[in-house]
MIVEXMI-725303 format. One record per residue: residue in three letters; x, y, z of N, C-alpha, C, CB in turn. Coordinates in steps of 0.2 Angstrom, whole numbers, plus 2048, in hexadecimal, padded with zeros to 3 digits. Glycine has a CB too. Layout:
# MIVEXMI-725303
alaXYZXYZXYZXYZ
...
***
This chain:
# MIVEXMI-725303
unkE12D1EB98E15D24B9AE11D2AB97E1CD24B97
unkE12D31B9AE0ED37B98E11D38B91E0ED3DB9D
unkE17D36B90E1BD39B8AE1FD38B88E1ED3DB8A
unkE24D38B84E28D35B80E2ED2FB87E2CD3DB7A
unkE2ED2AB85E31D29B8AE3CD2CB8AE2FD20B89
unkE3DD2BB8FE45D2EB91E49D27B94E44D35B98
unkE4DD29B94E54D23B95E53D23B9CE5ED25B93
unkE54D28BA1E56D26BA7E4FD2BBABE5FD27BA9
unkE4BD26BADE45D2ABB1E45D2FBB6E41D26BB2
unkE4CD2EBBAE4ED34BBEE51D3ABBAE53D33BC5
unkE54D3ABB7E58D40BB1E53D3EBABE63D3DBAF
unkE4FD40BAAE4CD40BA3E4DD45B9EE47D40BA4
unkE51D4BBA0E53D50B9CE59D52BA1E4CD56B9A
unkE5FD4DBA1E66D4FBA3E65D51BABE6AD54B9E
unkE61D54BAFE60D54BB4E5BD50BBAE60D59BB4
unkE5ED50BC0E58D4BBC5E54D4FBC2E57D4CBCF
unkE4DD4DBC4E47D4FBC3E43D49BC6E46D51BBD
unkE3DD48BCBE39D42BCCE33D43BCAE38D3FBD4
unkE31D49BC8E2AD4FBC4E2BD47BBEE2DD5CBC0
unkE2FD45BBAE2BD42BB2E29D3BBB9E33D3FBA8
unkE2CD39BBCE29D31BC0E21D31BC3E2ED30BC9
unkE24D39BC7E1DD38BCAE16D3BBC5E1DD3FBD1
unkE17D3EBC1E11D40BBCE10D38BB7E13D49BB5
unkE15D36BB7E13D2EBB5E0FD2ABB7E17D2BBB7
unkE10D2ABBFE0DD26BC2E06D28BC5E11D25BC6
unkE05D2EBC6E00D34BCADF9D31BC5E03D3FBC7
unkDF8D2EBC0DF0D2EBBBDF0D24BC0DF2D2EBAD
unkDF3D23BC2DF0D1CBC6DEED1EBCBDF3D15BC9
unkDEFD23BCFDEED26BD7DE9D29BD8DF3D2BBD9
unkDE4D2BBD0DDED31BD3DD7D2EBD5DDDD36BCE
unkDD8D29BD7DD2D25BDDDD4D27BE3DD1D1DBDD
unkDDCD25BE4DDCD23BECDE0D2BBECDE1D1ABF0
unkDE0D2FBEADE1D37BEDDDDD3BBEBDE8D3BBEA
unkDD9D3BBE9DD4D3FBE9DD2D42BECDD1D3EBE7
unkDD2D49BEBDD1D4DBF0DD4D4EBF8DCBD4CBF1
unkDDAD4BBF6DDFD4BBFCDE6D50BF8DE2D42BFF
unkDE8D56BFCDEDD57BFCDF5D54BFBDECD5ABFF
unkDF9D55BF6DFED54BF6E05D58BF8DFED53BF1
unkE08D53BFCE10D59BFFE15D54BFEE10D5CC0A
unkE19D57BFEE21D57BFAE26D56BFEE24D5EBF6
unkE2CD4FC01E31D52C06E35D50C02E32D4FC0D
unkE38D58C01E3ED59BFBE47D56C01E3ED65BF6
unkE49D54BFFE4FD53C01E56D59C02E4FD4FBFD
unkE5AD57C04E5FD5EC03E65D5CC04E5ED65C08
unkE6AD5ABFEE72D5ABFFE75D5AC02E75D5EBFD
unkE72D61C05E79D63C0CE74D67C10E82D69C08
unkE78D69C16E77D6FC1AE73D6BC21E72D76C17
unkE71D6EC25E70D69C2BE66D68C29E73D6DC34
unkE65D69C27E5ED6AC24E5CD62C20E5ED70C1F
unkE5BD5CC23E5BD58C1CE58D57C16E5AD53C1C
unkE51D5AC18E4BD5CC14E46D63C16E46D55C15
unkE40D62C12E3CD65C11E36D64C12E3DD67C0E
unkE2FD68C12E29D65C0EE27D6AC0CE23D63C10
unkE23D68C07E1DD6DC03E17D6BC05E1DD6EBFA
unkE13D70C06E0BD6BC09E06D6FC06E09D6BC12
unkE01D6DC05DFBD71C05DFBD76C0CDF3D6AC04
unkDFCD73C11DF8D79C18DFDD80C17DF8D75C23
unkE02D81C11E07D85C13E06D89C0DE0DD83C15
unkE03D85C07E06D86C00DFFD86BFCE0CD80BFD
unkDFDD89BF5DF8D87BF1DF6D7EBF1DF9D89BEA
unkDF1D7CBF3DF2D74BF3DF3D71BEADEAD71BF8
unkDF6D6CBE9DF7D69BE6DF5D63BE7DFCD69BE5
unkDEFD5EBE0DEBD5BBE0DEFD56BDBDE5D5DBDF
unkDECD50BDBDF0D4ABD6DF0D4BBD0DEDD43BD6
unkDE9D51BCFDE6D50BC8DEAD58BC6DDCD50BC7
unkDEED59BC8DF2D60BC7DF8D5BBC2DF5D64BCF
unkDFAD57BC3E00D53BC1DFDD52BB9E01D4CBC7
unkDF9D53BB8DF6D54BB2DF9D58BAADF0D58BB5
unkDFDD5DBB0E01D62BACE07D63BABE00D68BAF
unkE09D5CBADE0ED5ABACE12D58BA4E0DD54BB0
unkE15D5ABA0E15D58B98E1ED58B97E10D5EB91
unkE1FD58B91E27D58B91E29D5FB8EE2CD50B8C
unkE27D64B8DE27D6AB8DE2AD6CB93E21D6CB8B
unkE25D6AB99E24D6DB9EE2DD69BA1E1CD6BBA2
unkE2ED65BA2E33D61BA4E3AD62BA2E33D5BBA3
unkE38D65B9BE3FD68B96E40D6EB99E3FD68B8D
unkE3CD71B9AE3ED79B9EE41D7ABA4E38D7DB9F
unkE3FD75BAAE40D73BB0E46D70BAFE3BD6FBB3
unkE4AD6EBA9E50D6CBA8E55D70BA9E51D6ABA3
unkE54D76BA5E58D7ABA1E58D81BA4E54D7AB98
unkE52D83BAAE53D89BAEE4ED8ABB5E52D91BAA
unkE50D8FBB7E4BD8EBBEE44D93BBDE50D90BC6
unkE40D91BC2E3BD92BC1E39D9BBC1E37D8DBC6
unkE3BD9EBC3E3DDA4BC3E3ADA8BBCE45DA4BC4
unkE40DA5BB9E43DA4BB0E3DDA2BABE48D9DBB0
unkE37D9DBAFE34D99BACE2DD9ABABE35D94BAF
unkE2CDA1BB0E27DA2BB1E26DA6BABE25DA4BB7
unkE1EDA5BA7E1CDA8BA0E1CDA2B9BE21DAFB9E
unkE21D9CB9CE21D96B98E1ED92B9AE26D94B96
unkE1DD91BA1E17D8DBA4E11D90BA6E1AD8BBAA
unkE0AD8ABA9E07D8DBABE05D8BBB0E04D8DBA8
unkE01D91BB4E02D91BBDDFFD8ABC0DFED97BC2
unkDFED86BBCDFCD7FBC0E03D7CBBFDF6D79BBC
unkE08D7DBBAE0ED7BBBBE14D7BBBFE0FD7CBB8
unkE11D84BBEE16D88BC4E14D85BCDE13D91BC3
unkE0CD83BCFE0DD81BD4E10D78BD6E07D83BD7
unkE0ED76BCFE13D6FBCFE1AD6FBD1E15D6BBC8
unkE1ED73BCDE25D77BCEE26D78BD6E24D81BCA
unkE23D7ABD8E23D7DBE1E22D78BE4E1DD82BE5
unkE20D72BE3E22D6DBE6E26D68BE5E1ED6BBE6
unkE25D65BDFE2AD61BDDE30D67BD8E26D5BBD8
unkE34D68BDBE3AD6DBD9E40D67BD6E3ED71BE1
unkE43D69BD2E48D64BCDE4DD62BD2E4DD68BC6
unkE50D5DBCFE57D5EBD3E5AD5BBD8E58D64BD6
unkE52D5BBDAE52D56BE2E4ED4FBE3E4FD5ABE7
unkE50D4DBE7E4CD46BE8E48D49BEDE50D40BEB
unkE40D45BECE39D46BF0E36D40BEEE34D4EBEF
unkE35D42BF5E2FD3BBF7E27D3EBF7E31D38C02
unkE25D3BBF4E1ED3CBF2E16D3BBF9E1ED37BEA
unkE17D41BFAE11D3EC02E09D41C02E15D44C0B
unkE06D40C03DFED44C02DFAD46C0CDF9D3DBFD
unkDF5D4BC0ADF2D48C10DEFD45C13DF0D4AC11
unkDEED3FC16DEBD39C18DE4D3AC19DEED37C1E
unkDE1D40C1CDDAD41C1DDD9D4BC1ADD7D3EC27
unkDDED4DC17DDDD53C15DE3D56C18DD6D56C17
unkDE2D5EC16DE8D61C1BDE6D64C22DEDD67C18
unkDE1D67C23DDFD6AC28DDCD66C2DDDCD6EC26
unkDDED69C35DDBD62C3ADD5D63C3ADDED61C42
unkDD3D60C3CDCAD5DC3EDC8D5CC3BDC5D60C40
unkDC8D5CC34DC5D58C2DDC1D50C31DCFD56C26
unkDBED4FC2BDBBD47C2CDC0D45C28DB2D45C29
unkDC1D3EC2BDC4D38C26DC0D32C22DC9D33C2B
unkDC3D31C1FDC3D2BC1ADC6D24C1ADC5D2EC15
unkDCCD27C1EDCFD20C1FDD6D20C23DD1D1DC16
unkDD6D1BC28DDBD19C2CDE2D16C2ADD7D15C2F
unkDE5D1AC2DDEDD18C29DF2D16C30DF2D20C22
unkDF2D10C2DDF9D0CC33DFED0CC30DFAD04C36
unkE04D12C33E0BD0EC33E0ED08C36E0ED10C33
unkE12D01C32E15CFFC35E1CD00C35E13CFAC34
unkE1CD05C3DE21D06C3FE28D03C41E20D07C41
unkE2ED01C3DE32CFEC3FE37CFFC42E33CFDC3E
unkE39CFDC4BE3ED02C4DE45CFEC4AE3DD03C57
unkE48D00C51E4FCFEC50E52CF5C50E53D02C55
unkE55CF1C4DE53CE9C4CE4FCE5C49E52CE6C51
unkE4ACEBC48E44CE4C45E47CE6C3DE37CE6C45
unkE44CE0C39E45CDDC33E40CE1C2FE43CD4C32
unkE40CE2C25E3ACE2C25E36CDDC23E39CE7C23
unkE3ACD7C25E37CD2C24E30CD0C2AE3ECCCC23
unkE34CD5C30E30CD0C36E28CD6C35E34CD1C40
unkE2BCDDC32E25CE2C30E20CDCC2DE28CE9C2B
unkE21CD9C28E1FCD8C22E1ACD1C25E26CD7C1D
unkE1DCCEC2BE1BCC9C2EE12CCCC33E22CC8C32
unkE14CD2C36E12CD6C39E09CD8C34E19CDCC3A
unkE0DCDBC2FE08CDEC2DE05CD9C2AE09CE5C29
unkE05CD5C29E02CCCC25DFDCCBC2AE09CC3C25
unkDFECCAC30DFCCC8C35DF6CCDC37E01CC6C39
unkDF9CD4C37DF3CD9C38DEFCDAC35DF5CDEC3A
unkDEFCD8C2DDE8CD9C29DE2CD3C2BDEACD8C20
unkDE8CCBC2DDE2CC7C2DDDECC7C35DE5CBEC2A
unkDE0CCCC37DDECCFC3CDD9CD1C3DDE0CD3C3D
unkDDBCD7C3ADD4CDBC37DCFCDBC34DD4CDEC34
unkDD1CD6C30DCBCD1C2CDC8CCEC2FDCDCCBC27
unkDC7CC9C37DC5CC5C38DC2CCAC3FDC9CBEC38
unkDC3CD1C42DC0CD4C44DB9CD6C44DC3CD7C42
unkDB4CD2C49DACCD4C49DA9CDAC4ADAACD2C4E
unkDADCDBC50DACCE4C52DAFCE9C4FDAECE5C59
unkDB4CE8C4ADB4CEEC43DAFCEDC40DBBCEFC3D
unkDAECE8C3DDA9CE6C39DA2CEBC38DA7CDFC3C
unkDA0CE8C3FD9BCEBC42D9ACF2C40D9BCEAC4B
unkDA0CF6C42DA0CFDC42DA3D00C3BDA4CFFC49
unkDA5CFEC37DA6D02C32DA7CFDC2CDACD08C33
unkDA4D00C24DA7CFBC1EDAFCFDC1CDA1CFCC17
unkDB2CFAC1BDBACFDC19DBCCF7C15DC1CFFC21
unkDC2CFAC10DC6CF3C0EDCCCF6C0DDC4CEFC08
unkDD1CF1C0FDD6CF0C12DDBCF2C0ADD6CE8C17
unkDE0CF7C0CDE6CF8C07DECCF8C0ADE6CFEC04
unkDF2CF5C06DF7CF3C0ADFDCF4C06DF7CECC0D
unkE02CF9C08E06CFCC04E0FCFCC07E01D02C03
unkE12CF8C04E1BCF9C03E1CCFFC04E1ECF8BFC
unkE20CFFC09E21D0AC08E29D09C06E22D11C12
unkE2DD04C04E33D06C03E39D02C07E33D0CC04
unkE36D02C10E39D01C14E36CFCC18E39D06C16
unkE2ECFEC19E2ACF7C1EE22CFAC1BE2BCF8C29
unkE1CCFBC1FE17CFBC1BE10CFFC1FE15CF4C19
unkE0CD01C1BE06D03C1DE01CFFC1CE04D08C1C
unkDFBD00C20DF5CFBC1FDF0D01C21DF4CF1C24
unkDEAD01C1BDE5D05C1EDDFD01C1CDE5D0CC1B
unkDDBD05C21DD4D06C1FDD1D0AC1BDD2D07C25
unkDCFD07C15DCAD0EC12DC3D0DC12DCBD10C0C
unkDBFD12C17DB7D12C16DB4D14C11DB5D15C1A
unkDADD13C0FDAAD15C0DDA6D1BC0CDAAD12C0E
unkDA7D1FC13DA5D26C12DAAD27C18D9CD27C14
unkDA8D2EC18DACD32C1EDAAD33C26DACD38C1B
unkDAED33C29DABD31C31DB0D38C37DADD25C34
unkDADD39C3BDB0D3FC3EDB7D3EC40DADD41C43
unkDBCD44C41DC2D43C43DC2D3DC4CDC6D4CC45
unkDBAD3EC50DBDD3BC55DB9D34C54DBDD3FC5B
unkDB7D33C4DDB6D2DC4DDBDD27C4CDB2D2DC47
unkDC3D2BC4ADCAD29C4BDCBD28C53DCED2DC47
unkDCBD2EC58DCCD30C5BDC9D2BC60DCBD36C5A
unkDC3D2AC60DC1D22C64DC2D1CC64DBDD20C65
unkDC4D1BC5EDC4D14C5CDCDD12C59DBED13C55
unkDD2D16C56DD7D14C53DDED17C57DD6D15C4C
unkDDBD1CC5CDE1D20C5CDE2D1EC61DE2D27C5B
unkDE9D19C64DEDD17C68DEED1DC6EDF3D14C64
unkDEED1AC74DEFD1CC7DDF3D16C7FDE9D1CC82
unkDF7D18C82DFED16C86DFAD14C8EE06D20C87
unkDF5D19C90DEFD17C95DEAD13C93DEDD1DC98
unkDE8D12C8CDE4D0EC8DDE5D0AC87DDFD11C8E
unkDE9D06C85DEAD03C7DDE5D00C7BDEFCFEC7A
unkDE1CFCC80DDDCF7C7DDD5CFBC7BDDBCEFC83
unkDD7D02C7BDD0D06C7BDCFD07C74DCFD0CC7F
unkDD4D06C70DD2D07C68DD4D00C66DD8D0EC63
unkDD5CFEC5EDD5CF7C5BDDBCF9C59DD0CF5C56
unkDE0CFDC58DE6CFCC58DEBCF9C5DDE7D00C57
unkDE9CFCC66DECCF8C6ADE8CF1C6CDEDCFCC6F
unkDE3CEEC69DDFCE9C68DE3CE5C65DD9CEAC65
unkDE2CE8C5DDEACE3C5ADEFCE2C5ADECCE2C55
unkDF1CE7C5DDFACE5C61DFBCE1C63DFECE8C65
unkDF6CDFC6CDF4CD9C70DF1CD4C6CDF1CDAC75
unkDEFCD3C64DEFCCEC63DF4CCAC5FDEBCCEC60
unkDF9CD1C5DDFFCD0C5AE06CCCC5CE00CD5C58
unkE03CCBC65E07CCAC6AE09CC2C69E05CCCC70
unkE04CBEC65E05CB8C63E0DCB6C60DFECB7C5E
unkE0FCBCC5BE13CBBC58E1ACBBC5BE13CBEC53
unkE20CBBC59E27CB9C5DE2ACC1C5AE2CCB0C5B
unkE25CC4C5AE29CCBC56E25CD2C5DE26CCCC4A
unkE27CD4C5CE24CDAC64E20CDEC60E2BCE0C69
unkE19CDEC60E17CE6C5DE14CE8C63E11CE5C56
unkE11CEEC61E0FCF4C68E0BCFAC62E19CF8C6F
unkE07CFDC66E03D02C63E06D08C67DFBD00C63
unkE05D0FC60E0AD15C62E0BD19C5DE0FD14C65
unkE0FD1DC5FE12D22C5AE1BD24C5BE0DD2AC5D
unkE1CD1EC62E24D20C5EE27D18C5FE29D27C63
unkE2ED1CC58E31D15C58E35D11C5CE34D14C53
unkE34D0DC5FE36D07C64E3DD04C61E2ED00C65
unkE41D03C66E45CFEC60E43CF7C61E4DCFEC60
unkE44CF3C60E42CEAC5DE3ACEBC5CE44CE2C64
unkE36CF0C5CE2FCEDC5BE2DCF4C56E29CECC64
unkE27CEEC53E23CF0C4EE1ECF4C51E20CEBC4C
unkE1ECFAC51E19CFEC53E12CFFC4DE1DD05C55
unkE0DD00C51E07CFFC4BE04D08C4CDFFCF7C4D
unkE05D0DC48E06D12C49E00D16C44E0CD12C48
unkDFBD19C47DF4D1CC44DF3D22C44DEED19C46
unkDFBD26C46DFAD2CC49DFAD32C42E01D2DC4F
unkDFCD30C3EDFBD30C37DF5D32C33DFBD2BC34
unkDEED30C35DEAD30C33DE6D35C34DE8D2BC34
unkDE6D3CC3BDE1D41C39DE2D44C30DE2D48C40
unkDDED4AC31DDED4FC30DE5D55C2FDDAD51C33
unkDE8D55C2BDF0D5AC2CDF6D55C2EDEFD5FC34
unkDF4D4FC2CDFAD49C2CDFCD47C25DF8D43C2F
unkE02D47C24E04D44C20E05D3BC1EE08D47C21
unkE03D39C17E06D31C16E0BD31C11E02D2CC14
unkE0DD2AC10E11D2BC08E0DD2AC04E17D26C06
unkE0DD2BBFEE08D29BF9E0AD21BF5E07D2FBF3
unkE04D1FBF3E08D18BEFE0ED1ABEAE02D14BEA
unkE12D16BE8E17D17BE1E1DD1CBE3E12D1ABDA
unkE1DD21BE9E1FD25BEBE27D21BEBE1CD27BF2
unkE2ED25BEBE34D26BECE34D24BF4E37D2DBE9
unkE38D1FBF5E3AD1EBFDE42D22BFDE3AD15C00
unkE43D27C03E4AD28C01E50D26C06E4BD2FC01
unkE55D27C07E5CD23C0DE5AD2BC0EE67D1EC09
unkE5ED2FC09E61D34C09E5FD39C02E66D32C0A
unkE64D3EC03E62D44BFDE64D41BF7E66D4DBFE
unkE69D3CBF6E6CD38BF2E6CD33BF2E6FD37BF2
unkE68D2EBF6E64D26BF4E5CD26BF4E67D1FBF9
unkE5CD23BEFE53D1FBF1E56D18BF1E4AD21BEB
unkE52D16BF9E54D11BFAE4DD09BF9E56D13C02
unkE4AD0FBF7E42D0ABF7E3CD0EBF0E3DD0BC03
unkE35D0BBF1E31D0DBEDE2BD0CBF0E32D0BBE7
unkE27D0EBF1E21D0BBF5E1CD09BEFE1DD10BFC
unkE19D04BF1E16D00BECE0ECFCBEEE1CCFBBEB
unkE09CFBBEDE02CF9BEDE04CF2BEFDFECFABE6
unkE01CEEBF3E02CE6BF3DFACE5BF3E06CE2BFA
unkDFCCDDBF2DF2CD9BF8DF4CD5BFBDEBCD5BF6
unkDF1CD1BFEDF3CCCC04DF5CC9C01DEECC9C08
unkDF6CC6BFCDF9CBFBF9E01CC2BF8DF4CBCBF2
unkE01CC6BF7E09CCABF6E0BCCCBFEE0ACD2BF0
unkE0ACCEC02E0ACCEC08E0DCC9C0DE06CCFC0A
unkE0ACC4C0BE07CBEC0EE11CBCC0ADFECBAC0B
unkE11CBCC05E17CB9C00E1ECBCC05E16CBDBF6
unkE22CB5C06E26CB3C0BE2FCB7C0AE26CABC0B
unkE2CCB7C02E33CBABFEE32CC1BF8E34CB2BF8
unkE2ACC4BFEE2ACC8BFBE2ECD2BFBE25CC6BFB
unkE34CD1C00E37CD6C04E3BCD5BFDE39CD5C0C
unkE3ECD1BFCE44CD0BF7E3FCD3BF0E48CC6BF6
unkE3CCD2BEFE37CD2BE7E38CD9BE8E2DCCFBE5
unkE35CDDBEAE35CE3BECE38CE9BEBE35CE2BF1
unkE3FCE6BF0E44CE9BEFE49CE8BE9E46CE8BF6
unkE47CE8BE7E4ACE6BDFE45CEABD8E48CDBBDE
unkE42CECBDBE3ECF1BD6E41CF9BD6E37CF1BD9
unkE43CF7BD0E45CFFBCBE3ED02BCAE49CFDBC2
unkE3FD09BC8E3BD0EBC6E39D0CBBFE3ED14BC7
unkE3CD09BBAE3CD06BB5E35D00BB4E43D04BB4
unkE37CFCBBCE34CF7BBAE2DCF8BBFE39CF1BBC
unkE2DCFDBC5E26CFFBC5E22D03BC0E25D01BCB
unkE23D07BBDE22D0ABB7E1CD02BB0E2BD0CBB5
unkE23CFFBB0E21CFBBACE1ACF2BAFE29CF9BA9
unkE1ACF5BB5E16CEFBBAE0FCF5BBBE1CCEDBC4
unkE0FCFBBBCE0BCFFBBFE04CFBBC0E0BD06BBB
unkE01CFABB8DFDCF9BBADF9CF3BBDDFCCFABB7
unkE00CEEBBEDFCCE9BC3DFBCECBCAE00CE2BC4
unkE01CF0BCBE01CF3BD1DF9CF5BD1E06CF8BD2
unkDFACFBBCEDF3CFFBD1DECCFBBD1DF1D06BCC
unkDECCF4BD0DE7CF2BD3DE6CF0BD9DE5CEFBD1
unkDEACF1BDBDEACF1BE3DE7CF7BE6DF1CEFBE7
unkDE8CFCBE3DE6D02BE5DDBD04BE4DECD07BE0
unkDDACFEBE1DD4D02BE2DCFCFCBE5DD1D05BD9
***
């Protein structure tokens, strides 16, 4: 922990707060965010609005290594008055922490996938596996098992780029990415990953759906959610998209977190009983696990 430790890691100083979690967690993350922008979807009680974001393309961007400025000084003030009030006892790396992660509320913790602004070059290819309405996330879990040893045994990715393969619990069902080795143009996504309804088999996402057809569970490549099928979903990945980040708060609502997203590898993927393990994880106990987690992260 950054600091003295506290009884209850959402209320660390008598109010919500997720700022002591995430600055917790934030010093395993600064490989795989680096130099990616961070944004915030704060949640909201009431009113017809459920949420929010804070983003780099709207706001001063906020880096991982900002979380830096995180201390219990800083957390005991955020307790006790609003930022208004606060300003002159903080400093302006604080104050734009503050602007994002605001007290009080529950946020899910998201970054830019290839930056914020569009046409950027990427670095790495992010699938959601999308679950519509009926599927399990046992059949996800099934799904995305199958689509790594996919990809693995894949000639013609091979051929065309070096990557290795990360595979990540969102809480609910899961992502699998590619991460390259260097950076390659926006339409180097654009020819090779991003799914057509006219042409699926023209990228390797609608490639691996039709190989996925093997299984007794429906997948399809796309961007929206189907109900009974696993959609394999890469629409995520430009420039000016949003992901979840690892370790991130999964939420129901402004008032439950229903999940945690969490680092795997294939061998925990692969693991039959591993939806139950999972979902049994407190913030307490990923905290105290972290660091086996994060080796999955690098």
């Amino acid at each position: 922990m950054p600091f003295k430790e506290v009884k209850d890691i959402l209320k660390p100083y008598g109010h919500t707060d997720v700022l002591f979690y995430y600055s917790a967690i934030s010093k395993h993350l600064k490989n795989f965010l680096k130099g990616k922008e961070i944004a915030a979807k704060i949640w909201l009680p009431s009113g017809n609005i459920p949420f929010f974001l804070r983003r780099g393309s709207s706001m001063q961007p906020l880096y991982i290594e900002d979380f830096d400025a995180v201390d219990e000084n800083f957390l005991k003030i955020r307790a006790e008055t609003d930022l208004e009030k606060a300003r002159g006892k903080i400093s302006k790396q604080q104050e734009k922490i503050w602007g994002y992660f605001v007290p009080r509320k529950l946020i899910d913790f998201f970054y830019a996938t290839n930056g914020e602004h569009p046409g950027n070059p990427i670095n790495r290819i992010f699938i959601d596996m999308d679950r519509g309405a009926g599927v399990s996330e046992e059949e996800a879990r099934v799904v995305a098992s199958e689509l790594v040893k996919i990809i693995r045994l894949d000639k013609e990715l091979r051929k065309l780029v070096k990557f290795r393969i990360f595979i990540m619990w969102t809480g609910s069902s899961f992502h699998i990415y590619l991460l390259f080795d260097k950076k390659f143009p926006n339409s180097f996504y654009e020819r090779y990953f991003k799914y057509s309804k006219e042409a699926p088999e023209a990228s390797f996402i609608g490639k691996w759906a039709r190989q996925l057809k093997a299984l007794r569970i429906k997948v399809s490549g796309g961007h929206e959610k189907t109900p009974g099928t696993v959609t394999l979903d890469p629409s995520q990945t430009p420039s000016g998209k949003l992901a979840r980040a690892p370790f991130s708060l999964h939420m129901g609502s402004a008032k439950e977190i229903n999940g945690i997203a969490l680092p795997l590898n294939e061998k925990q993927l692969s693991d039959r009983s591993i939806i139950k393990k999972l979902k049994a994880y407190t913030l307490e106990k990923v905290l105290k696990e972290i660091s086996q987690f994060a080796k999955n992260l690098q």
